[in-house]
ROVEX-875025 format. One record per residue (C-alpha): x, y, z. Coordinates in pm, whole numbers. Layout:
N
{px = X	py = Y	pz = Z}
...
//
This chain:
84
{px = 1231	py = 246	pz = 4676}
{px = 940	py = 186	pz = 4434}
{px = 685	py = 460	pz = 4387}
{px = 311	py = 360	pz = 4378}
{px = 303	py = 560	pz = 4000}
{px = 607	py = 302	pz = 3925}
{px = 399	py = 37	pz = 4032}
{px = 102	py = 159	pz = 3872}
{px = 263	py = 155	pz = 3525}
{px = 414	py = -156	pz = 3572}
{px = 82	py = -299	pz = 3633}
{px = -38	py = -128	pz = 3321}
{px = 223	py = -269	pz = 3098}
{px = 230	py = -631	pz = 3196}
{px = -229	py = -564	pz = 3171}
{px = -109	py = -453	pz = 2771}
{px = 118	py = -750	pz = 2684}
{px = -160	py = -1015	pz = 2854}
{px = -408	py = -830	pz = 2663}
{px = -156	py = -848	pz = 2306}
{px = -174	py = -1219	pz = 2420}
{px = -527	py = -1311	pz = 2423}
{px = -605	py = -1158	pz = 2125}
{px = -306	py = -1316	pz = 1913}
{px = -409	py = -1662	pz = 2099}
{px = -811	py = -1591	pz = 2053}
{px = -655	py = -1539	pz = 1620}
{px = -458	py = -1852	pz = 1622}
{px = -764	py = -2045	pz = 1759}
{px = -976	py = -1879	pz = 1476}
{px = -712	py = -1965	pz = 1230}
{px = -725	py = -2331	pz = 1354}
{px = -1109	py = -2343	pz = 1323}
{px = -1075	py = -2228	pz = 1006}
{px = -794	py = -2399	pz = 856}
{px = -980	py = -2738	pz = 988}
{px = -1278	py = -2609	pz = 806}
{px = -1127	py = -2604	pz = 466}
{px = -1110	py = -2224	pz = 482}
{px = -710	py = -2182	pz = 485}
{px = -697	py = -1844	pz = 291}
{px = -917	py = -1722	pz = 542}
{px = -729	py = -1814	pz = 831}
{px = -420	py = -1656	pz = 636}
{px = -576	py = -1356	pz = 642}
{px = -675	py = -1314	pz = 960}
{px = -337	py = -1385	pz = 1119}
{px = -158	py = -1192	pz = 784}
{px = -254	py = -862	pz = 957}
{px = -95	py = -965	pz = 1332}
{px = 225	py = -1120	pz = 1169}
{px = 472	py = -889	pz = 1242}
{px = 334	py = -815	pz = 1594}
{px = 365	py = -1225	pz = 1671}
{px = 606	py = -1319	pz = 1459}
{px = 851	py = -1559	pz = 1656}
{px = 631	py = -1672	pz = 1864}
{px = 581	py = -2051	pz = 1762}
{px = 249	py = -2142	pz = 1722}
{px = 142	py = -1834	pz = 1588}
{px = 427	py = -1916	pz = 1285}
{px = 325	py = -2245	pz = 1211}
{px = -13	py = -2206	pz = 1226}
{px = 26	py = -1907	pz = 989}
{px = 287	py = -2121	pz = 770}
{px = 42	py = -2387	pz = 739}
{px = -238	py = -2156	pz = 591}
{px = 41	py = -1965	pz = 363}
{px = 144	py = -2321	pz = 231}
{px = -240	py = -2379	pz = 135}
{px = -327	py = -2093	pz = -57}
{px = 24	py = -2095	pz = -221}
{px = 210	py = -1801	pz = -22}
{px = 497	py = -2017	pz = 21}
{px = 801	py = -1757	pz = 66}
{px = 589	py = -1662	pz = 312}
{px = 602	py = -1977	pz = 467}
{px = 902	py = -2042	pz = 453}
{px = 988	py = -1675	pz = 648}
{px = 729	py = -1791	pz = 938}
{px = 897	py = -2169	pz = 937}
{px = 1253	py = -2025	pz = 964}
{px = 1110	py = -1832	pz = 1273}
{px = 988	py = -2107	pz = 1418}
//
């Protein structure tokens, strides 16, 4: 049987990772704004912070490999295109 406190913290965990979400999604759509924008070095380093908290997920890598390419971080790169 399921407790209500079981239920309760499952709530709160799956609230967390939803939450991790939308603020690594909110970055990458920054990082896009800015990249378009001629700014890649600062949408590198506003997704350089996040990295290993999102790294593997796809976008996030090649959106943040695109920006390392452009300011010449390009082992970098290469790292978030072999996760993708």
């Amino acid at each position: 049987m399921v407790t209500n406190q079981t239920k309760k913290a499952v709530v709160a965990i799956c609230c967390a990772l939803i939450s991790q979400w939308a603020l690594a999604n909110d970055a990458i759509t920054q990082a896009r704004v800015l990249f378009d924008a001629g700014r890649a070095k600062d949408a590198f380093l506003l997704l350089e912070p996040i990295e290993s908290a999102h790294a593997g997920d796809p976008v996030f890598d090649l959106v943040f490999a695109i920006s390392a390419i452009e300011i010449g971080q390009y082992t970098r790169a290469v790292f978030a295109l072999e996760r993708v």
